[in-house]
N, C-alpha and C positions, 0 to 999 in steps of 0.2 A: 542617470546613475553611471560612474566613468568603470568598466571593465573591473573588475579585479579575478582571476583565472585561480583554481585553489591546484594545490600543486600537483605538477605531473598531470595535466589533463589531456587524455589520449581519446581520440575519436575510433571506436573500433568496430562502429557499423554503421552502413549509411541507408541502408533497404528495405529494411521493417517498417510496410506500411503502420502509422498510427500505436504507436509501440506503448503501452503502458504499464503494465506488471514487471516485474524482473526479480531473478532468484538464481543464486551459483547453489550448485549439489557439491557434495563430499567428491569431485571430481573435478572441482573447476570449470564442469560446462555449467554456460551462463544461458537461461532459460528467459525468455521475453513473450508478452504476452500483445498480440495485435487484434488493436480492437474491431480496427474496420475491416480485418479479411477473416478473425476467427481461429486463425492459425495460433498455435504454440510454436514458436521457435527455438531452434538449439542455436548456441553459439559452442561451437567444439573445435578445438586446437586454429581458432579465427575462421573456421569456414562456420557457413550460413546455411542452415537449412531448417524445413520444417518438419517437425517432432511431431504434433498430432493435429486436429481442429475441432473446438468443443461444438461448432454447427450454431453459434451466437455471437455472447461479444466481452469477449474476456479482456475482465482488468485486473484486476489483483492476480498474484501468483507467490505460493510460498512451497519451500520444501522439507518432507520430512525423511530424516537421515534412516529413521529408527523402520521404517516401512516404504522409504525407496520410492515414494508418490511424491505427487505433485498435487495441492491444493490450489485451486483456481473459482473464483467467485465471479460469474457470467450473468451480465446485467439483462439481458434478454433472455437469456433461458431462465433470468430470476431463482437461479439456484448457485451452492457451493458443488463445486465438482472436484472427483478425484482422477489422476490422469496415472498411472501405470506406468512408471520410465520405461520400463525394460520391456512392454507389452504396447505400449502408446494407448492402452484403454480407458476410456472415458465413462466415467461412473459419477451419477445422481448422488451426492448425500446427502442433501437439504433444500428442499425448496417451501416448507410454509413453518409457518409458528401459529398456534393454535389454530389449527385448520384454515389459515390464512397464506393464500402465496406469499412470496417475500416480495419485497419494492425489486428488487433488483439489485445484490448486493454489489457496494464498489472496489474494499478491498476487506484483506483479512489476515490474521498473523497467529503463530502457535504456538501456545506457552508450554515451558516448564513441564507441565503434565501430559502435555497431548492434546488439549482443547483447542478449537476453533474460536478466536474470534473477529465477528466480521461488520462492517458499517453496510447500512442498507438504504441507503437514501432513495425517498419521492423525488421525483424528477418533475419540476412547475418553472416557467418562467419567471424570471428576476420580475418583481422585487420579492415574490413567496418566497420565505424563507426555508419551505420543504424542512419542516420539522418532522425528523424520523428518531427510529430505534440502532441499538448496535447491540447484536446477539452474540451469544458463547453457545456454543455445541462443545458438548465434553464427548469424552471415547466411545462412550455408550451409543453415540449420535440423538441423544436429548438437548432440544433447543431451549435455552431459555432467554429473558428480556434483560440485557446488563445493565443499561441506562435507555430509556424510552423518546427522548423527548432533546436534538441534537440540530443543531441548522445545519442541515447536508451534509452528514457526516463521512468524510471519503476516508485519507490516508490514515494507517493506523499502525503502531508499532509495540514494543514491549519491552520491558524491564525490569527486573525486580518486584517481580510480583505485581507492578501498578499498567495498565494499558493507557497511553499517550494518542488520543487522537484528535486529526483535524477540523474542523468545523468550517468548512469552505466560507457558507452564506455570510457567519458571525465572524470571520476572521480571526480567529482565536484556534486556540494547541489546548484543549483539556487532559488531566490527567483523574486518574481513577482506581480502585483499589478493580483486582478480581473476583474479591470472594465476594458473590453476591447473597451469602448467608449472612453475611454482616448488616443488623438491624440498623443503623444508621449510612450505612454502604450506599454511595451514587446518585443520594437524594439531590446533594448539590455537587457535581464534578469541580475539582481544584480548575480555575485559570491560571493554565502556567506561563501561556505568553499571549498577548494581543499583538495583531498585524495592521498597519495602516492599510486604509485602499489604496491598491485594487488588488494587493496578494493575494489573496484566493489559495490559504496554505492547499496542498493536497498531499502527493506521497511525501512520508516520512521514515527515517533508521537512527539505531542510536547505535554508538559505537561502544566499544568496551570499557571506555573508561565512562559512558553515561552519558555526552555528548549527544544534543539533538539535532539530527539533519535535516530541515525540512525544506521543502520544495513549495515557492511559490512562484506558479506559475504568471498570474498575472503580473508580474514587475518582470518576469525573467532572471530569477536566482534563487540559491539558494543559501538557508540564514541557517548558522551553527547557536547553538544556545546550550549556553552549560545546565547542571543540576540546581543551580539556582533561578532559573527562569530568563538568563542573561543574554541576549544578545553577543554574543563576543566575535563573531565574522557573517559578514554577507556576501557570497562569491555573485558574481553575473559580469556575462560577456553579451555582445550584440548577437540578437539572431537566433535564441534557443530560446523553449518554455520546457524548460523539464518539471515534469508530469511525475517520475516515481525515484527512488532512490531505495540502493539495498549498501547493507556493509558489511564484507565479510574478508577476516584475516590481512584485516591494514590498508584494504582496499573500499573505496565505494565506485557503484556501476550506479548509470543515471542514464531514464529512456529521456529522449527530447521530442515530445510530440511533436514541436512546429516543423521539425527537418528531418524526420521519420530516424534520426541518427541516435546510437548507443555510443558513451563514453562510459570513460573511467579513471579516476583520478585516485590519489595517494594521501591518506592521514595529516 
């Protein structure tokens, strides 16, 4: 695949062992989640430091404006954790669905109301497909099953009422309503896009105009897909696997596992 660079693409950190989460606050600090040391990081006015450490192995990370925390989904402590900006404290919200620990959830994203939702993949070597569930926690912190039955469901994003997530094993982007009161709701998840091998979609964000970013890791790029299911750009340069991708206000930030490095590029 020969390079294509999507615009304005600025390397803005190189040091983040294993970087995979990522989330800007109502402040501009850019908040990264490392899997292999446990750490949360800040990124604030370009310096680098560390913000809190969930004592696991945090991947997902999202932020809420309305309560000033930080939601993180830690695949060894097999729970959702809440982290405290202004405090650094690290709070339990979820670790079982009906009296069952969780798989270890991978990422997770908050809608509209305030609900949690999060993909929680079995972890089996290839060729198991690790058929898992993706839960919603509402404010209440009541877990319920959104869609049950996903081939390793990791990146997961939102819009419009509908959650868009990845399907590592199946190579495939589903999407899906929220309301899980809806009697016909998630029985069968819309396919909105199929990936050749060996993409391996994982993080994804949608931009404001409904624009989907998704990161495949295994080719090393990432593929733009309109609201039609469309393919319309595929960015990738030599030498990265990015891992998650966030977008906010005309900007996207992307961890790059393979070179422990954070960028960030332009609309």
């Amino acid at each position: 695949m020969k390079p294509n660079l999507p615009k304005n693409l600025k390397e803005i950190s190189d040091n983040i062992p294993h970087p995979e989460g990522i989330v800007v606050d109502d402040k501009n600090n850019i908040y990264v989640s490392s899997a292999s040391t446990g750490n949360i990081f800040i990124i604030e006015k370009g310096k680098v430091r560390v913000h809190t450490n969930t004592k696991g192995r945090p991947l997902g990370i999202a932020y809420s404006e309305n309560l000033n925390e930080l939601y993180v989904s830690d695949a060894s402590i097999k729970s959702i954790l809440s982290i405290n900006i202004r405090t650094s404290y690290v709070e339990k919200v979820s670790d079982t669905f009906d009296n069952n620990p969780l798989n270890g959830p991978s990422d997770l994203v908050l809608t509209d109301e305030g609900s949690i939702i999060f993909t929680d993949p079995i972890r089996k070597p290839r060729p198991n497909p690790c058929i898992s569930p993706t839960y919603i926690l509402d404010k209440d912190k009541k877990i319920s099953q959104l869609i049950p039955d996903l081939a390793f469901p990791s990146g997961i994003a939102y819009f419009e009422k509908k959650v868009f997530i990845s399907e590592t094993r199946a190579n495939r982007l589903i999407a899906l309503s929220t309301n899980i009161n809806e009697e016909e709701n998630n029985m069968e998840p819309e396919l909105f896009r199929r990936f050749a091998e060996p993409g391996n979609p994982d993080g994804l964000t949608i931009d404001d105009e409904g624009d989907i970013y998704q990161t495949l890791p295994g080719i090393g790029a990432i593929a733009v897909i309109n609201k039609k299911g469309e393919m319309t750009d595929i960015y990738h340069m030599d030498s990265w696997k990015p891992s998650n991708i966030h977008f906010n206000q005309g900007t996207f930030y992307v961890t790059d596992r393979l070179g422990s490095r954070i960028f960030k590029f332009s609309k």
